[in-house]
N, C-alpha and C positions, 0 to 999 in steps of 0.2 A: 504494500500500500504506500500510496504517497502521503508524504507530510502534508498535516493543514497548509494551506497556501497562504500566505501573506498580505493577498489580495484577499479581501472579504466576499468579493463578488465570482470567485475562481472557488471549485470545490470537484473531488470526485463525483461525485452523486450529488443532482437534486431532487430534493422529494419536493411537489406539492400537494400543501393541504398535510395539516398537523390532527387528524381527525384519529381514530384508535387504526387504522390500515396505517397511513404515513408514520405517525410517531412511532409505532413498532418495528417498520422499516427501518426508520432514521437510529433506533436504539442498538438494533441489532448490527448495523451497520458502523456504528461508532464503535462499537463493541468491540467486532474484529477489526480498528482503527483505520478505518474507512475514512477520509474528510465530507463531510456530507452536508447540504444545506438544507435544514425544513423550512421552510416556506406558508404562512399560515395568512389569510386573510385580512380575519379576523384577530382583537385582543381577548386574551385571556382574563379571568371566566367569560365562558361565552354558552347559548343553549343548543341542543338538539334536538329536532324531534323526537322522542322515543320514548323506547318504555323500560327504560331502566333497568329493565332484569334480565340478567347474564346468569345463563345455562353451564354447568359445567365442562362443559366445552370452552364457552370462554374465559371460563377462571381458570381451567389447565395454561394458558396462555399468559393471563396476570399472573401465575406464581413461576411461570419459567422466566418471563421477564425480571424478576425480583420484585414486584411490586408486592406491598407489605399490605395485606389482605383483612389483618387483625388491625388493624389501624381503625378509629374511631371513623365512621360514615359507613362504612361498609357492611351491610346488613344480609346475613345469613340465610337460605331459605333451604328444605328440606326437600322439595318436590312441586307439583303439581297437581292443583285441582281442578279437577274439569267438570263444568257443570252443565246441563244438554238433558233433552227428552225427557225431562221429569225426574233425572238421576244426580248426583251429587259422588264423585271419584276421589280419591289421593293418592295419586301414583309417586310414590319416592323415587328420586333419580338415580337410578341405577349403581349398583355396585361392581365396580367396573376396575381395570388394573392400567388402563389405559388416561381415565377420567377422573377426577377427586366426587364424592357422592354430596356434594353440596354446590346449590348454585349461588350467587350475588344480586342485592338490587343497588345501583349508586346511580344517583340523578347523571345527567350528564353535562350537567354547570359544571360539574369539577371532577367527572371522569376523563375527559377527554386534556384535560390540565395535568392534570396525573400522568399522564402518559406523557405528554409532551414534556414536563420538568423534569420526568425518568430520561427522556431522552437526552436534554441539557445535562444532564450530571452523566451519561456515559460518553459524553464530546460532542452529540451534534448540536450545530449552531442555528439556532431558532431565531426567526428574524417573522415577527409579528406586524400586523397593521399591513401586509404585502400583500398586493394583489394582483397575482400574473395574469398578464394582457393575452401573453402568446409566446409560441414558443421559438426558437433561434436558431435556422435551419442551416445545413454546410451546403456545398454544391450539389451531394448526392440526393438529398431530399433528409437526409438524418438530424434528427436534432442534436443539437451542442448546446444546451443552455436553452430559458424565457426568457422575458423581457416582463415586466413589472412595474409598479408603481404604487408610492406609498400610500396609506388611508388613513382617513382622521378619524380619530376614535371619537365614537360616539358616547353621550355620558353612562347611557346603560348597556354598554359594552356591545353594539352591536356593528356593523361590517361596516358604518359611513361610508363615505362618499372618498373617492379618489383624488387625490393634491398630488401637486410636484411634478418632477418631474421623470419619465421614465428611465427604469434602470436593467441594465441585462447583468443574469448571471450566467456564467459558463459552467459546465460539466459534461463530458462525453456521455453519460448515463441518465436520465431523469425516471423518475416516478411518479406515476400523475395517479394523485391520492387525491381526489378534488370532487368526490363524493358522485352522485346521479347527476348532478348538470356537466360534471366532468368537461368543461369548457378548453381546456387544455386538448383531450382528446378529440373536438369538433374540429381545434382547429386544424388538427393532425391527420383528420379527411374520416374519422370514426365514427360513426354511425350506429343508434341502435337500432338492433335488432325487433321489429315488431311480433318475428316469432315466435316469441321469449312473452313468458309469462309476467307482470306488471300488479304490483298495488299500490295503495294508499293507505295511508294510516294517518289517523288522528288522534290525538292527548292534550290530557290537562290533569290537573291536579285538584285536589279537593281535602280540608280536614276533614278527617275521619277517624272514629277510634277503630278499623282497621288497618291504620301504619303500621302498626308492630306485625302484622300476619306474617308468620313466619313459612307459609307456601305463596307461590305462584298463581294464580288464579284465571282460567281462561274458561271463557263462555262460548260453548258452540253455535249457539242461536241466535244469532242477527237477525229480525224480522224487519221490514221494511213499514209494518204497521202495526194492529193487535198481536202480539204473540200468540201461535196456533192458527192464525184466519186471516192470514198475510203471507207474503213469498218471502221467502228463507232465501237471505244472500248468503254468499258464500266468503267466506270469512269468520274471525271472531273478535269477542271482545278481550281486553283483561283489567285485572282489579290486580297491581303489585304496591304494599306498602314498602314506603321510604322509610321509616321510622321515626321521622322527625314531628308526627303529627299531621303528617299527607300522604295521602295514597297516587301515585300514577293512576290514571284511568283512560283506557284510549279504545279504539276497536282499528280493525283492517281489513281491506275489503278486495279482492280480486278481479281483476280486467275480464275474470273465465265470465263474469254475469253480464247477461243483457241488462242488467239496471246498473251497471257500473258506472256509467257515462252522465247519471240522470241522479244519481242521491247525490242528498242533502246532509254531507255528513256532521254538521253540526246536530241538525234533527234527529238525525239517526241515532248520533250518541246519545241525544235526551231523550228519545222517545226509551233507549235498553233501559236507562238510568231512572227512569219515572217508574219501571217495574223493578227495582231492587228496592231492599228492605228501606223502612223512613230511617231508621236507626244508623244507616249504615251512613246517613248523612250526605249524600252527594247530590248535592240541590244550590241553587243559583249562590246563595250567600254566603256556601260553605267554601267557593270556589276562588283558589290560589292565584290560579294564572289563566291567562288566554288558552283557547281551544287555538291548534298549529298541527299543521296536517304537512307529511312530506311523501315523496315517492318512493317504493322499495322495489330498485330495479333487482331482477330474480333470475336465475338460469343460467348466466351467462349473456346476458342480452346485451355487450360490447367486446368484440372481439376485432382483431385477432389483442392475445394482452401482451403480447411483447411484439414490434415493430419498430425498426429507424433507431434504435438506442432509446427507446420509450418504454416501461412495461404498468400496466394498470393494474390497481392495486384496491380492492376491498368495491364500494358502491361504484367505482368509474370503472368496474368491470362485470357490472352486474353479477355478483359474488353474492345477494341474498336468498337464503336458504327458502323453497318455493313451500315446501312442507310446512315451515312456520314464521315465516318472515324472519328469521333471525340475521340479521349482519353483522354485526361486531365479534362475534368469530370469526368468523369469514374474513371478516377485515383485517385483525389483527393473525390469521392465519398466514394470507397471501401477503402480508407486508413481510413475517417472516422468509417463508419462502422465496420472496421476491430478493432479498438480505443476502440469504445462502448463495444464489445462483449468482448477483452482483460482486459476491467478494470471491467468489471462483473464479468469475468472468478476469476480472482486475489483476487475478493473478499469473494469466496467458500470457504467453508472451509473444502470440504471433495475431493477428486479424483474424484469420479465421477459427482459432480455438476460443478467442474472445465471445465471436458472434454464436458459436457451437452453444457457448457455455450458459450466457443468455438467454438463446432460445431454449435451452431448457425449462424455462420459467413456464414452457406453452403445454410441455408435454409435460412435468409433476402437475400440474391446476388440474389435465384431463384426468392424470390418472387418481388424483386423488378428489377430484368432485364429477368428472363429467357423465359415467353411468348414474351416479346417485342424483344427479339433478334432471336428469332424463327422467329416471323414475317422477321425482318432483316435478315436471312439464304435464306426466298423465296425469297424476292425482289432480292437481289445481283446476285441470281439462275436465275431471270425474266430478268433483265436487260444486262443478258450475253448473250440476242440475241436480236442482233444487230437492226434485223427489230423493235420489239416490241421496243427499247430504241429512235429510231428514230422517232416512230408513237407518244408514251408520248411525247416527247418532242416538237412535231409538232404543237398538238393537246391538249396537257395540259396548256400549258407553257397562251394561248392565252386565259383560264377560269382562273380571279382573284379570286372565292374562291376556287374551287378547289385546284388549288397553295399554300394558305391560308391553306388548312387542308393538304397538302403533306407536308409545313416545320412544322406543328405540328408534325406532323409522322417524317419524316427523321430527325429532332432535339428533338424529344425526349421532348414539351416544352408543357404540358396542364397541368391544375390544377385537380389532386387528386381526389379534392372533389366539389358542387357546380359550375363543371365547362360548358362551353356551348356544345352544340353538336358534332360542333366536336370533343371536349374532351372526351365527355363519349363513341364516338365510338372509338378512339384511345384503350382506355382506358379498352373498353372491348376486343378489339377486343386483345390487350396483356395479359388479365387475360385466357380469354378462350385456348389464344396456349399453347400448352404441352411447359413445360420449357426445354432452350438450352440445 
């Protein structure tokens, strides 16, 4: 590796977008003493859409990074409840050799902080209020560096408005971490995929004496009006407490329905919300912050992820898990991976064992998500009628291991190797599908 550059604007690697995909790049990267620039829009704290709660899957990922887990904010949860057809489940997460059997809820005001000041302390150099324009091409069409410009920060932290004047940084490598508008990759001629399955999600917060719930809470039943004598989208809701005296509360909803295009998802959340218990408190005065709805691009729906010395990383590669809209594995997955293959790449010595080395970034992503999100393409396809979503959930919900091997499947959580049945049929049944 080479030495940090002297030049601030000069770096091996640049990442854009300091979101849990980039800063895990940029950490890992520092790590094996990479000189790396992250690149962050926005100032820190800043919000995200989402729903706060991290599957063991991606707490495997916070404790390999070293990130300290027992640290006060970090709230503990045991499993999964699912509630659907008149039925009430608690699926515990999996005991597993691969996975730790507890998941996380942490807001993402200062999850995504987290990560990024993890990064700063293993060498990468975070440069905040940045807003890349575009990116900085050689003769061949390959990139070499963005071009960018600084932002005034807003008083409640939010992306402001563009000042000053434009600045390019250099790097023969970048990483466009830069979420579902991934505007780096538009401008790099990348295109999503309309093949590729699509949702939306909506949250807010609410006091509630359910903050401390120590499960996961997800509702199958989305009704578009009376529950029971209305059409069932496909989607669900969830109820994750924070523990600070608010609950996450959000739903999400699938491109598979013909009413996708046409809800009201404000409405929609009030109308799930008007049937929960009065006790549970989630009514207009109880209510923390704005309703904010973002997209969960799913499947793979931006490809190819390495080209020109680019490779995408977490939401700018449509890396959302289709089975349950999860990203932040995925993100913080593929930033690692993206890591490995870059400090390999760096250490060829010739052009074309570089670019070898690189494109391998195309072929580990297939082989480790592209059958299983095939899988994830049918289902979300399955569940966009209405009846068949109704009849699962009538009818499934009421068989404990069945359920048992669906959150294996829709969480994405069995052991590799040595693991029990249902693992090896997950397991096969993702190597056998043609990759996304």
């Amino acid at each position: 590796m080479t030495k940090p550059s002297t030049d601030e604007r000069q770096a091996d690697v640049i990442v854009v977008g300091a979101g849990p995909g980039g800063s895990t790049a940029a950490s890992y990267l520092a790590r094996a003493g990479v000189d790396v620039l992250l690149l962050e829009k926005t100032a820190f704290p800043r919000e995200k859409v989402c729903g706060d709660g991290l599957t063991p899957r991606a707490v495997r990922q916070l404790i390999d990074l070293g990130i300290d887990i027992d640290a006060p904010g970090w709230i503990k949860n045991q499993g999964l409840r699912i509630v659907g057809g008149g039925h009430r489940l608690e699926l515990p997460w999996p005991d597993l050799a691969a996975y730790p059997s507890f998941g996380l809820v942490r807001t993402r005001l200062d999850f995504d902080e987290i990560l990024a000041r993890h990064a700063q302390k293993n060498g990468a150099r975070l440069h905040e209020r940045t807003a890349v324009t575009g990116p900085v091409l050689d003769a061949d069409g390959r990139i070499v560096g963005v071009t960018a410009k600084p932002v005034e920060e807003e008083s409640h932290g939010g992306s402001g408005r563009k000042v000053g004047d434009e600045v390019t940084y250099r790097a023969p490598i970048v990483i466009a971490a830069d979420g579902n508008s991934t505007r780096l990759s538009l401008a790099m001629g990348l295109r999503k995929r309309d093949d590729r399955p699509m949702g939306v999600a909506v949250r807010t917060y609410y006091r509630s004496l359910r903050h401390d719930d120590d499960w996961l809470e997800s509702w199958l039943e989305l009704w578009d009006g009376e529950p029971g004598s209305s059409a069932l989208l496909p989607g669900y809701g969830w109820i994750f407490g924070v523990g600070d005296g608010t609950v996450n509360v959000g739903l999400g909803i699938l491109n598979t329905s013909s009413a996708f295009q046409h809800v009201d998802y404000h409405q929609l959340l009030r109308q799930w919300l008007d049937h929960t218990p009065e006790e549970w408190g989630f009514w207009e005065h109880n209510r923390t912050q704005p309703i904010r709805g973002a997209a969960l691009p799913m499947g793979f729906n931006r490809k190819p992820h390495y080209a020109n010395g680019m490779l995408l990383v977490g939401d700018a590669g449509g890396m959302v898990n289709p089975f349950n809209g999860e990203g932040i594995a995925y993100a913080m997955e593929s930033g690692e991976m993206a890591a490995e293959v870059i400090t390999e790449a760096l250490s060829r010595t010739t052009v074309a064992g570089h670019e070898r080395a690189l494109e391998g970034y195309v072929t580990a992503l297939d082989r480790r998500y592209g059958g299983y999100y095939t899988l994830g393409r049918v289902f979300v396809k399955a569940i966009g009628n209405p009846k068949l979503m109704q009849y699962a959930t009538r009818h499934g919900l009421p068989r404990p291991m069945l359920m048992r091997f669906a959150l294996k499947l829709l969480a994405n959580l069995t052991d590799p190797r040595d693991g029990d049945a249902m693992d090896r049929i997950v397991n096969g049944l993702s190597k056998v599908a043609p990759a996304a």
